[in-house]
C-alpha positions as CSV (number, residue, x, y, z in Angstrom):
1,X,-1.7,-245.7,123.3
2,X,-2.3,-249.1,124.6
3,X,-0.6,-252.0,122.0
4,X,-2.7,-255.0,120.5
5,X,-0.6,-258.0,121.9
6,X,-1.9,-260.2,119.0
7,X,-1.4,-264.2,117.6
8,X,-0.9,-265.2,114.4
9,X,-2.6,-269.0,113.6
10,X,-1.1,-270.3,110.3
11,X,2.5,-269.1,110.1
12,X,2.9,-269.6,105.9
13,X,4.1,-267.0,103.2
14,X,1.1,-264.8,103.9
15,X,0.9,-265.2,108.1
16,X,4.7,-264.2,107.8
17,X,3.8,-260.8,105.7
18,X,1.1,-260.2,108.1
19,X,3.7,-260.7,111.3
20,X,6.2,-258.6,109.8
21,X,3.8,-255.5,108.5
22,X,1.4,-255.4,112.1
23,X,4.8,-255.7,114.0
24,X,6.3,-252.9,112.0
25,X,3.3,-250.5,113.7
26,X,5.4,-250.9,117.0
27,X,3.3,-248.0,119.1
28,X,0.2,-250.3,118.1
29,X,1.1,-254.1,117.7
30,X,3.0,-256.7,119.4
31,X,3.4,-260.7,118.4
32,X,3.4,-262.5,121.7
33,X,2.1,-265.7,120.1
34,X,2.3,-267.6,116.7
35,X,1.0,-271.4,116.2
36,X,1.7,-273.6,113.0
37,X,1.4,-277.8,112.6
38,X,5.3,-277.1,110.7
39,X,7.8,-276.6,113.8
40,X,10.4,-275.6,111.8
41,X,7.6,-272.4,110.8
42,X,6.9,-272.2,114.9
43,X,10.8,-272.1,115.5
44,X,11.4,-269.5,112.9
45,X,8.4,-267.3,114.0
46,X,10.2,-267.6,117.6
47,X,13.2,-266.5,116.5
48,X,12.0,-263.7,114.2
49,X,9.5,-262.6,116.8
50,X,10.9,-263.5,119.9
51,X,7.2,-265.2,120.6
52,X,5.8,-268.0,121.9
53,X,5.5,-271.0,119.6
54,X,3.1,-273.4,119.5
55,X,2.3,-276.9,117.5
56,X,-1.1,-277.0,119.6
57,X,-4.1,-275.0,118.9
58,X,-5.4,-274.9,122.2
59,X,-2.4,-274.4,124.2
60,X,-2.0,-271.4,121.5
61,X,-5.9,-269.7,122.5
62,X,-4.8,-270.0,125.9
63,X,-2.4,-268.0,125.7
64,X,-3.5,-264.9,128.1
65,X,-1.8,-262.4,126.8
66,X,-2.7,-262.7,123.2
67,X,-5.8,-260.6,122.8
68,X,-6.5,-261.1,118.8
69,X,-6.0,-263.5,116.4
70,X,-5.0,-263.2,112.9
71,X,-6.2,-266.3,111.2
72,X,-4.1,-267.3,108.0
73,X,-4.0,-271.3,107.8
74,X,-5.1,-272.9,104.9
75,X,-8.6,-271.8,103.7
76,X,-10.6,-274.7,104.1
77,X,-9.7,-274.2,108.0
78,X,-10.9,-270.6,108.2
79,X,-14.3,-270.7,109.2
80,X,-13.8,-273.6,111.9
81,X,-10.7,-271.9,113.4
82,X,-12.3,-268.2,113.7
83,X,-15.0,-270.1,115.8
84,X,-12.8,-271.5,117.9
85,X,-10.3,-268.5,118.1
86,X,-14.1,-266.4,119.1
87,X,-15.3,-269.2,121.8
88,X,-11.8,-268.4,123.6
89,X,-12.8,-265.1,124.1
90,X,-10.0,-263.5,121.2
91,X,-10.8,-260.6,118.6
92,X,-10.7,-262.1,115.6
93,X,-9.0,-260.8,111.8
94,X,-10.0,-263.7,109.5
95,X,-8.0,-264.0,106.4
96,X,-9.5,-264.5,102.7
97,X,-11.3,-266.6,102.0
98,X,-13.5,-265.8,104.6
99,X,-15.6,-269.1,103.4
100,X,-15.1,-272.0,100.8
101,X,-18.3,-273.2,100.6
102,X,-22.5,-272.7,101.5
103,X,-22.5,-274.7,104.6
104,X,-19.3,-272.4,105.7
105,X,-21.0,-269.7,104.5
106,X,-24.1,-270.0,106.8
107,X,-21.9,-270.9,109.3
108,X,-20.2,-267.7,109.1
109,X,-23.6,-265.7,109.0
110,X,-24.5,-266.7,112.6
111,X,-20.8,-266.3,113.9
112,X,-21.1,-263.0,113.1
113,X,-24.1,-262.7,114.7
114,X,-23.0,-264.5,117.9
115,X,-20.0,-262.5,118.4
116,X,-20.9,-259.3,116.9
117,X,-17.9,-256.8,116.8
118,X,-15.0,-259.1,117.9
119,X,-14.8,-260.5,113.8
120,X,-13.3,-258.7,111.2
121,X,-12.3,-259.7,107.7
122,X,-8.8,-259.2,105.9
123,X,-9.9,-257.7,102.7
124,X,-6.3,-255.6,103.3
125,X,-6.8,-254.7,99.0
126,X,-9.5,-252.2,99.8
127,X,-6.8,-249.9,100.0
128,X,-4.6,-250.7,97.3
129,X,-3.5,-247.1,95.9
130,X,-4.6,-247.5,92.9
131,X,-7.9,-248.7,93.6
132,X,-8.1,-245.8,96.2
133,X,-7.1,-242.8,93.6
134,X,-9.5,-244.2,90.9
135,X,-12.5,-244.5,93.6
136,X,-11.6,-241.0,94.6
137,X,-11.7,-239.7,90.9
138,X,-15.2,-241.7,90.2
139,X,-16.7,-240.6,93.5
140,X,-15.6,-236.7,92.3
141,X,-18.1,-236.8,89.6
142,X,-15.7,-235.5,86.3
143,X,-16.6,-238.7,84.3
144,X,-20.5,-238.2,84.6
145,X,-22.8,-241.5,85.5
146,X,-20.5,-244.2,85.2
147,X,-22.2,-247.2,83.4
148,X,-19.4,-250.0,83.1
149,X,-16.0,-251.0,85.0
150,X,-13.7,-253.1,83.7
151,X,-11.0,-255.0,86.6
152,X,-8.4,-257.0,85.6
153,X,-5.8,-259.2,87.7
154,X,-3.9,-261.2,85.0
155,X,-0.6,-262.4,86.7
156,X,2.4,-263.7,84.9
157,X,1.6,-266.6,82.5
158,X,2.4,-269.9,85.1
159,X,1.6,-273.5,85.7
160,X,0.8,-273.5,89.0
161,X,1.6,-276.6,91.2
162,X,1.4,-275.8,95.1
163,X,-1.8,-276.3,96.9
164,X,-4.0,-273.1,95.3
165,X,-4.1,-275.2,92.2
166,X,-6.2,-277.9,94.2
167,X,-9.8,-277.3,95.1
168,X,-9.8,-280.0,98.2
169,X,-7.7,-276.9,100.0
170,X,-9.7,-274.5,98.9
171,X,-7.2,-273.7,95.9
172,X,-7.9,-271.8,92.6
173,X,-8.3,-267.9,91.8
174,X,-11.9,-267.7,92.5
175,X,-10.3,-268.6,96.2
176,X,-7.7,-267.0,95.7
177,X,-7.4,-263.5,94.0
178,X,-11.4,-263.6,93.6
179,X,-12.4,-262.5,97.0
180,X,-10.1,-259.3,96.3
181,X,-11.2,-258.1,93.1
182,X,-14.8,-259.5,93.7
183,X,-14.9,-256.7,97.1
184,X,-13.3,-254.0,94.6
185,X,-16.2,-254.6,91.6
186,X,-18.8,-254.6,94.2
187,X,-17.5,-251.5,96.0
188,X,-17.5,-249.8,92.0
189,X,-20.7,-251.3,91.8
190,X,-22.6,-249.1,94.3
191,X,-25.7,-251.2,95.1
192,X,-27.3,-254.6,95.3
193,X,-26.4,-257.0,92.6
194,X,-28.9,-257.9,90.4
195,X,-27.9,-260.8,88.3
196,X,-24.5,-262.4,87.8
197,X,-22.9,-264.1,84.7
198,X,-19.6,-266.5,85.2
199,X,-17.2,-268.5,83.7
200,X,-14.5,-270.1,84.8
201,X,-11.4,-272.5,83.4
202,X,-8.6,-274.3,83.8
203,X,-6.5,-273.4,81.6
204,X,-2.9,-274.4,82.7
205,X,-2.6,-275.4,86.0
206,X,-1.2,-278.2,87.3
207,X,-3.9,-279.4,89.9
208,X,-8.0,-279.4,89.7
209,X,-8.9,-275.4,90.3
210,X,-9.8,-273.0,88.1
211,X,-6.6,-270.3,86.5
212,X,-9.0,-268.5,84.7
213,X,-11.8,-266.1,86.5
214,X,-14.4,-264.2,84.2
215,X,-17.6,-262.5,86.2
216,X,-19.9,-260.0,84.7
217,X,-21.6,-258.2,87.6
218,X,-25.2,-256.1,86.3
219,X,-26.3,-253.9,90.0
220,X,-30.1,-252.8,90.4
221,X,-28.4,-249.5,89.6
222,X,-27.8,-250.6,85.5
223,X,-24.0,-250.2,86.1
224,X,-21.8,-253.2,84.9
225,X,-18.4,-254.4,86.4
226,X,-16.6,-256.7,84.6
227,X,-14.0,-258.2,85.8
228,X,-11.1,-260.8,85.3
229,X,-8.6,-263.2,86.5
230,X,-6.1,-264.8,85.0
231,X,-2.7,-267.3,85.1
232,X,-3.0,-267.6,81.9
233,X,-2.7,-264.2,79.4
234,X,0.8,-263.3,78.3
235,X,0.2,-259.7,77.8
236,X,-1.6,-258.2,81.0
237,X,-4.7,-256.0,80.3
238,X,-5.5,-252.9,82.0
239,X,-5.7,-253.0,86.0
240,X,-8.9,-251.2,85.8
241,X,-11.2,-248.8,83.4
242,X,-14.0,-246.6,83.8
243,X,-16.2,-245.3,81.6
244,X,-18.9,-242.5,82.0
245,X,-21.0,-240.6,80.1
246,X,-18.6,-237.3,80.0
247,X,-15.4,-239.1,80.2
248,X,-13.1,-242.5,80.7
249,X,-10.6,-243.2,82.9
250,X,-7.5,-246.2,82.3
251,X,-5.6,-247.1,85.2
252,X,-2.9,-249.3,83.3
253,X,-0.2,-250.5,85.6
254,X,-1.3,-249.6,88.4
255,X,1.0,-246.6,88.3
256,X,-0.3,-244.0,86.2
257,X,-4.2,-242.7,85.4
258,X,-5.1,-241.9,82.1
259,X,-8.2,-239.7,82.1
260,X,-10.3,-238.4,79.5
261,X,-13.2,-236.2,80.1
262,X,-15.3,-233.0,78.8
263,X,-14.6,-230.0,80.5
264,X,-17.1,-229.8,83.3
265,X,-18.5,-226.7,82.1
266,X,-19.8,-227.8,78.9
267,X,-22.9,-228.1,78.4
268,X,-23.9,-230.4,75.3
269,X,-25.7,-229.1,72.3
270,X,-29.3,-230.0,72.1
271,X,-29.5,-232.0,68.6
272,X,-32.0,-233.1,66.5
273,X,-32.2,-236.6,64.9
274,X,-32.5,-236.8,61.2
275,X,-33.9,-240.2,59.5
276,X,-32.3,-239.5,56.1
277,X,-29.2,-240.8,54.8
278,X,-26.4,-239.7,56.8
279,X,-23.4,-238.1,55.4
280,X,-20.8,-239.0,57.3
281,X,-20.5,-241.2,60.3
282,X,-22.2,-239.7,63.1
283,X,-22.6,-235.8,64.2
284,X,-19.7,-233.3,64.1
285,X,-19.7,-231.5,67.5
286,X,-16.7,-230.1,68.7
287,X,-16.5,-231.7,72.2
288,X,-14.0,-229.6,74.7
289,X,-12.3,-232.7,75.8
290,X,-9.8,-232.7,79.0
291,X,-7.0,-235.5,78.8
292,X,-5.1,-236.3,81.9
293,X,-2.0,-238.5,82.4
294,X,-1.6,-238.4,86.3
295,X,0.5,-240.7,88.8
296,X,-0.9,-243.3,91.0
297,X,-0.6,-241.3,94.4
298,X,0.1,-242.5,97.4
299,X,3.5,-244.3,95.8
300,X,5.2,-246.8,97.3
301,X,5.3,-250.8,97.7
302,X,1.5,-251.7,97.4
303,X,1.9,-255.1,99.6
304,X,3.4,-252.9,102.7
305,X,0.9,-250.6,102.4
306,X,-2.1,-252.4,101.9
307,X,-1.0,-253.8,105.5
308,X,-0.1,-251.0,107.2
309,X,-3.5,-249.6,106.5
310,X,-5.4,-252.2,107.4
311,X,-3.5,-252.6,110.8
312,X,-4.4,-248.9,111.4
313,X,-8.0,-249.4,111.0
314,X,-7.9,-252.4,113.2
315,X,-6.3,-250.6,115.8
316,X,-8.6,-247.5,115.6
317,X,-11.8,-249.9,115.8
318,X,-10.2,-251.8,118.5
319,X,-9.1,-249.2,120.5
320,X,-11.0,-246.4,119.6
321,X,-14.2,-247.3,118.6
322,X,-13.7,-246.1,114.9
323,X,-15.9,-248.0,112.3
324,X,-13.8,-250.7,110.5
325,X,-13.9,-249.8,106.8
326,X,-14.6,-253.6,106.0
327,X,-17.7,-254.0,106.6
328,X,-18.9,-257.6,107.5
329,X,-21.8,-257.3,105.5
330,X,-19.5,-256.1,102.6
331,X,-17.5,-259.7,103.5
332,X,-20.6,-262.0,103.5
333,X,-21.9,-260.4,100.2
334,X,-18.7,-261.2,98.4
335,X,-18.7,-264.8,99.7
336,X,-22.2,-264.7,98.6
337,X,-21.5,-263.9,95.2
338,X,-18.9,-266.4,95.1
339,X,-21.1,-269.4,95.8
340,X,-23.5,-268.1,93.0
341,X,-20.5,-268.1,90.5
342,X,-19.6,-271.6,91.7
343,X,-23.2,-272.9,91.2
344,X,-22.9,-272.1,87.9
345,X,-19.6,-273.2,87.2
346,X,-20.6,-277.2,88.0
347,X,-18.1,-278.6,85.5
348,X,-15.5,-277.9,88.7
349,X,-15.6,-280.6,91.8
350,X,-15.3,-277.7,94.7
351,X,-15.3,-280.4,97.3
352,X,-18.3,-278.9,99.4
């Protein structure tokens, strides 16, 4: 098993988690090389690591040992430093958000056309366990056709002041958290997107972005995915809910499922309508209902995990020729999306 000696470009909170969780898969990853405009962030990379450090992008894509780059600086940068990252001849795992803006955007479409298999995105959240165990349970069939999901990311109540609360860094949760939960509602959506409603506020933070995310997703298919995030709700709702036409499914706290469903053997009666005046409230069938209150399976710490499988499937695709389960047109669609919510969400200067 031959490791990926790999980079990291943009060594803040996140390009530290990322250092830490690819190193951990020792038999498949190795930091030889990390590269940040803060030295005190190169010196304590080097020391952590025992990498190279570097202040200087180029001298950092030069580095011949380093065969990909995982790309987490600030996300106006993204888009400009995967093309250089590509142009030196390094695979490429771009962190979200992929692209800030249209002219990024198209920018992005022909990368990925120029350098076809050598980029691949860092939607690491596809594989949140929760979000895993309630696709499982939807793709199983037991809740029927499902017609509408509802997503929610509603973090603790906070005035944020750093620079994701200002939109000339690419700040606010449409940037932020959006690209996440916009790939999980797409993914629940199961088709094209037909039309898309938004809005978007500022609600408490500090700086110019938007804290508050609402988008209402309606696919060619008829189903709906609503979904919503949020700095500012004191009392969290639920992290996701399903419903279908034989049953609906509440994944709270991202620990437990609740399920309720009719038993899949029931077949329901064929009923007539009558016009007259009703005498009660609606039709008295005895429904053989199922209820379920099931764990969140596989446990463990979601942000480890969510790493380590992503660093997997990079290593399989690398290595082995294995499909990446991010696809790049799954990537572009969600940037896609995202410049449709901003166009109609004007009242917000998004510096483009």
């Amino acid at each position: 098993m031959k490791q990926i000696k790999y980079g990291i470009w943009g060594l803040g909170r996140i390009g530290f988690v990322h250092a830490y969780n690819f190193s951990a898969e020792k038999d498949k990853f190795q930091l030889v090389a990390g590269c940040d405009r803060d030295p005190e962030r190169v010196a304590l990379a080097e020391k952590e690591f025992g990498c190279a450090g570097y202040g200087d992008p180029d001298a950092f894509l030069s580095n011949p040992d380093m065969e990909l780059v995982i790309i987490a600086t600030r996300s106006r940068d993204h888009v400009v430093h995967a093309r250089q990252a590509l142009a030196a001849d390094k695979i490429v795992l771009l962190e979200k958000p992929i692209a800030t803006n249209e002219q990024d955007y198209q920018a992005l479409l022909k990368i990925n056309d120029q350098y076809a298999g050598k980029l691949f995105f860092l939607h690491n959240h596809r594989f949140e366990p929760a979000f895993e165990h309630v696709r499982r349970i939807v793709v199983s069939g037991i809740l029927g056709e499902v017609h509408t999901v509802k997503l929610c990311r509603h973090h603790p109540f906070r005035r944020r002041a750093d620079w994701q609360s200002l939109l000339e860094f690419g700040g606010g949760q449409l940037h932020c958290w959006g690209p996440h939960i916009l790939d999980h509602a797409l993914q629940f959506l199961g088709g094209p997107v037909k039309d898309v409603w938004s809005n978007l506020k500022r609600i408490h933070s500090l700086g110019d972005a938007d804290d508050h995310v609402k988008i209402v997703l309606l696919g060619e298919n008829g189903r709906v995915v609503d979904l919503e995030i949020s700095d500012g709700v004191a009392i969290p709702g639920a992290y996701c809910s399903v419903y279908g036409t034989r049953g609906t499914l509440v994944c709270q706290d991202e620990e437990r499922i609740a399920l309720k469903y009719v038993d899949p053997d029931y077949q329901f009666q064929k009923l007539g309508v009558n016009a007259g005046t009703p005498g009660g409230c609606g039709v008295d069938e005895e429904i053989p209902w199922r209820e379920e209150n099931i764990p969140v399976e596989p446990a463990g710490n979601k942000w480890e995990l969510v790493e380590r499988a992503i660093a997997r499937h990079l290593y399989r695709a690398i290595r082995e020729g294995i499909p990446f389960p991010i696809r790049n047109a799954d990537a572009l669609e969600v940037v896609r999306v995202t410049e449709l919510v901003k166009k109609k969400n004007n009242q917000f200067d998004w510096k483009s």
